[in-house]
Z-matrix of the N, CA and C atoms (Angstrom, degrees):
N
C 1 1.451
C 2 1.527 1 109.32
N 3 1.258 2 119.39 1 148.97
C 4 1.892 3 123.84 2 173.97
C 5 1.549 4 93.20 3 -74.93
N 6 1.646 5 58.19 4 167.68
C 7 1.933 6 101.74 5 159.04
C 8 1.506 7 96.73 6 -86.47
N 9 1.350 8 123.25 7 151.63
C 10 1.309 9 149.03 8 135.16
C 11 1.576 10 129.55 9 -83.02
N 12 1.413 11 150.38 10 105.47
C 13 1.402 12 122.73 11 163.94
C 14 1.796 13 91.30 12 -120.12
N 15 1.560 14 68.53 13 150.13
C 16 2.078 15 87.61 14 -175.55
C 17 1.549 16 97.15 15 -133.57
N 18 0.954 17 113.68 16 159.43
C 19 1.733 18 136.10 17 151.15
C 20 1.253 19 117.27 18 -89.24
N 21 1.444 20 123.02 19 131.59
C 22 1.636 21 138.39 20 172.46
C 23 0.987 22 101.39 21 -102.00
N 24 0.893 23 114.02 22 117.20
C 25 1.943 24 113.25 23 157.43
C 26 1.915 25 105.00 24 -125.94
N 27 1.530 26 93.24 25 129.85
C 28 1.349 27 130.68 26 -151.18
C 29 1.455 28 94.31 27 -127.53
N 30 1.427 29 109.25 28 76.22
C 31 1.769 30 110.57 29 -177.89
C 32 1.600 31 86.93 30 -127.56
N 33 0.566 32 147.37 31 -120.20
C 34 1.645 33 142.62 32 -157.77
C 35 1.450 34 111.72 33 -52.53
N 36 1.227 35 135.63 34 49.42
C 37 1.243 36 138.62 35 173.74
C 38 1.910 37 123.16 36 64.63
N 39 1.861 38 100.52 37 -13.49
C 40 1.248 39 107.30 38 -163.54
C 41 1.882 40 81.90 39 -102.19
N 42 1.253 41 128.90 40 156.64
C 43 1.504 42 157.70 41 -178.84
C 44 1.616 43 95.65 42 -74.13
N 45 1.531 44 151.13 43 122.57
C 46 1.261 45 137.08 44 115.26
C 47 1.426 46 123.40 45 -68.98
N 48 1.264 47 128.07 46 123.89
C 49 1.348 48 123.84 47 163.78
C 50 1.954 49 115.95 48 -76.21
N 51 1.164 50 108.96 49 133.97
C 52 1.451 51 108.44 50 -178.51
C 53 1.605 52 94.76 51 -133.30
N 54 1.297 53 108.71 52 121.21
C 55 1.751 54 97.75 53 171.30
C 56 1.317 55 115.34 54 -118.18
N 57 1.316 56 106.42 55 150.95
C 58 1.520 57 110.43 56 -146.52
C 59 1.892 58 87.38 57 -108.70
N 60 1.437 59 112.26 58 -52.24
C 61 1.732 60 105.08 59 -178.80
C 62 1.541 61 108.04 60 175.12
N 63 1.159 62 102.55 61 -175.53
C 64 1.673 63 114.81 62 -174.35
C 65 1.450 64 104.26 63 -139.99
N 66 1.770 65 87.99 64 149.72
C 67 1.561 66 111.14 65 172.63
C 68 1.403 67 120.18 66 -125.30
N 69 1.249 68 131.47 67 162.92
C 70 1.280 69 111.54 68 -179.27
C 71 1.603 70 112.54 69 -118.98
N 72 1.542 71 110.95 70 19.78
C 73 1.454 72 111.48 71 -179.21
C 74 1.623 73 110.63 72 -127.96
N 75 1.065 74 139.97 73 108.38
C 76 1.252 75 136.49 74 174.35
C 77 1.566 76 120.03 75 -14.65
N 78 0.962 77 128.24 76 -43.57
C 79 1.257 78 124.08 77 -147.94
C 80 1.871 79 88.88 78 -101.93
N 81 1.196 80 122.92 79 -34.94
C 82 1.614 81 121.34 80 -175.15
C 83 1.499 82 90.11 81 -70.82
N 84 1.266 83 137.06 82 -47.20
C 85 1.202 84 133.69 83 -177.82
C 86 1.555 85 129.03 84 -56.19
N 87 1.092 86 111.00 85 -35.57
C 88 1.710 87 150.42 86 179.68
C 89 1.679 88 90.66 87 -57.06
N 90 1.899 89 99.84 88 -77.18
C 91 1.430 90 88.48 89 -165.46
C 92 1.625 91 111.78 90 -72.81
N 93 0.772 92 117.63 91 -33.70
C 94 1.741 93 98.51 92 -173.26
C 95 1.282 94 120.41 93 -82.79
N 96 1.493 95 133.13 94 21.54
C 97 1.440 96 156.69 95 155.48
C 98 1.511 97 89.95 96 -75.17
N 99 1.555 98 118.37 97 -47.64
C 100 1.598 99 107.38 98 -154.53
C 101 1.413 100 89.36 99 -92.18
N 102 1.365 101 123.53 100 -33.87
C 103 1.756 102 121.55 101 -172.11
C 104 2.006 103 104.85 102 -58.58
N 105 1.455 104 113.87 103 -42.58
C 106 1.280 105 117.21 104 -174.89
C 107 1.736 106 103.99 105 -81.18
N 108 1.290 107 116.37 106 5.23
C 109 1.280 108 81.66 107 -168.06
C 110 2.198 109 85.21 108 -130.77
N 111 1.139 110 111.45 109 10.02
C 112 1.277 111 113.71 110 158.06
C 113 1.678 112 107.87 111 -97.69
N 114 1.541 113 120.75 112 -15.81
C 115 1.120 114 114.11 113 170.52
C 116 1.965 115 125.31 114 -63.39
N 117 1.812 116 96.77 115 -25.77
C 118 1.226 117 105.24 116 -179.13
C 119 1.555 118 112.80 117 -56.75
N 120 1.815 119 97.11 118 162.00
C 121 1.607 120 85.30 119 172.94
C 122 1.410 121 103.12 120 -100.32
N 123 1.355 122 134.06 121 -175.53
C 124 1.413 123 142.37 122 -160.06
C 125 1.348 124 99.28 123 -89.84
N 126 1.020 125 117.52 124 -13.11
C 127 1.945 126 105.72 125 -173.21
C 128 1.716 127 93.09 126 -125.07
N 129 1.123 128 121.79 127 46.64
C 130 1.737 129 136.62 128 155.56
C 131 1.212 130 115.35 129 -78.49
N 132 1.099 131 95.00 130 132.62
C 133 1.807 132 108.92 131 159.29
C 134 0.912 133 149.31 132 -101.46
N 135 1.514 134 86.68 133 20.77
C 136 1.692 135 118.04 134 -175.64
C 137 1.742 136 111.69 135 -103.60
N 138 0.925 137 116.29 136 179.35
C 139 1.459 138 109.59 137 -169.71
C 140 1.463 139 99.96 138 -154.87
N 141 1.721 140 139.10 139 176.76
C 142 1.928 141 109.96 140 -171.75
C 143 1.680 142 73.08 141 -159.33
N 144 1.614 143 116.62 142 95.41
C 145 1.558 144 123.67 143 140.01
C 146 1.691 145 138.56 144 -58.99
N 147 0.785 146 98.37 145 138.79
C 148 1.308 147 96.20 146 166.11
C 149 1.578 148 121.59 147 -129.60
N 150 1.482 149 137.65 148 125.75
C 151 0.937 150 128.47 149 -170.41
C 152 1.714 151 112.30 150 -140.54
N 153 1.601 152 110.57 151 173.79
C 154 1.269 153 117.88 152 -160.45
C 155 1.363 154 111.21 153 -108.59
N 156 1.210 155 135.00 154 91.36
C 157 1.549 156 117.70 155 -174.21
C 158 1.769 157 107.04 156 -153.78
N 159 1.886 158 107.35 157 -174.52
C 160 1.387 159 99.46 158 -142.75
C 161 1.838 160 79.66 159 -85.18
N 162 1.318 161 138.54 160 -27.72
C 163 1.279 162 143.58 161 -174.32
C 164 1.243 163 128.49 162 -128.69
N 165 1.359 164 132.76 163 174.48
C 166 1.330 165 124.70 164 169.65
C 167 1.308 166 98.65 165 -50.44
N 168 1.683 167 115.03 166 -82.19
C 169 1.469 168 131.10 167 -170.89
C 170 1.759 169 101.36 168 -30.53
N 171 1.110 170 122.78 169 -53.03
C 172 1.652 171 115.77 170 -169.28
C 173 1.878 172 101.35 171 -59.34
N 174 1.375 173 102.26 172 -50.88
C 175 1.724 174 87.46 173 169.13
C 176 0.712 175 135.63 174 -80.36
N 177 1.552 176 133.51 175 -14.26
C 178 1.675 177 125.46 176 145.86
C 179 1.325 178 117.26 177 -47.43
N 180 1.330 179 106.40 178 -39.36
C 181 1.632 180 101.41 179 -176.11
C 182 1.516 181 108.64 180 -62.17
N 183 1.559 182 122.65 181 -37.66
C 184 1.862 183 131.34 182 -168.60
C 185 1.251 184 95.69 183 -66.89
N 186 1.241 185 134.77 184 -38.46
C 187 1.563 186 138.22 185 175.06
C 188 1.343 187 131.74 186 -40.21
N 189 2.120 188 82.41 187 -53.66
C 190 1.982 189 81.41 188 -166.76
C 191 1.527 190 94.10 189 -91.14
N 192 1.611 191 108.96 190 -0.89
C 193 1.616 192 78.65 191 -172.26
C 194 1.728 193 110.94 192 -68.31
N 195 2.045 194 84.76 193 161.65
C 196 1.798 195 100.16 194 164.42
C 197 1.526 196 136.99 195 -79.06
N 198 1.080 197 114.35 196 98.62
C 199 1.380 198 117.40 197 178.82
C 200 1.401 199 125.05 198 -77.07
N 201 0.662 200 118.53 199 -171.13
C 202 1.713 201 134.21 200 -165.88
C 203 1.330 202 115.31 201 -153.05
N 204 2.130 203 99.11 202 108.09
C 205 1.265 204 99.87 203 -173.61
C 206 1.742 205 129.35 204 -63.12
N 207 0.902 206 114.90 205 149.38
C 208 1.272 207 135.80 206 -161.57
C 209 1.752 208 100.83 207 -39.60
N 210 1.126 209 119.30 208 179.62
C 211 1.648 210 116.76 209 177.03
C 212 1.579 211 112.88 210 -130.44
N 213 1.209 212 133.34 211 92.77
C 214 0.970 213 139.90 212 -160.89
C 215 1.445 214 113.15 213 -73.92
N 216 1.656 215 107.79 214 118.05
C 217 1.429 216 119.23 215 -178.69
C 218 2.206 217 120.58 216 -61.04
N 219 0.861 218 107.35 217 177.90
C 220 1.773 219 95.61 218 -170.24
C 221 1.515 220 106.39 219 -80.54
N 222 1.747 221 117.21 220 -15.48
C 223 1.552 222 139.49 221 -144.40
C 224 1.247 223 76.13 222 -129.41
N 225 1.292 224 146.77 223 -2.48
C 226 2.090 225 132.52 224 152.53
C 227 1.173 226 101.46 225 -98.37
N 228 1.088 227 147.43 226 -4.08
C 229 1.902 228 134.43 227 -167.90
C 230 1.532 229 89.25 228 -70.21
């Protein structure tokens, strides 16, 4: 299965997905997640994923889904 990397842009509170491309080796994928996302500037509203799935469409879909923040144990506060 690829790599996925997409762009978020998080300007009106709602998620755009923008996808930029795919790789099929971890490590080519790895760095240019970190190359695009040291390219950002600090006051962006963009954000630079990268994800694992069988298609584009399957990782757009892992993206927008809603998660549920984590549940913090008494021994993590």
């Amino acid at each position: 299965m690829p790599y996925f990397i997409y762009k978020i842009h998080r300007s009106t509170g709602l998620a755009a997905l923008e996808y930029i491309t795919r790789f099929d080796a971890f490590p080519e994928a790895k760095r240019r997640a970190r190359e695009m996302r040291a390219e950002l500037p600090a006051d962006s509203n963009c954000t630079v994923k990268m994800v694992f799935a069988d298609s584009e469409e399957a990782a757009a879909d892992l993206l927008a889904e809603k998660r549920e923040p984590p549940i913090l144990r008494e021994w993590e506060k």
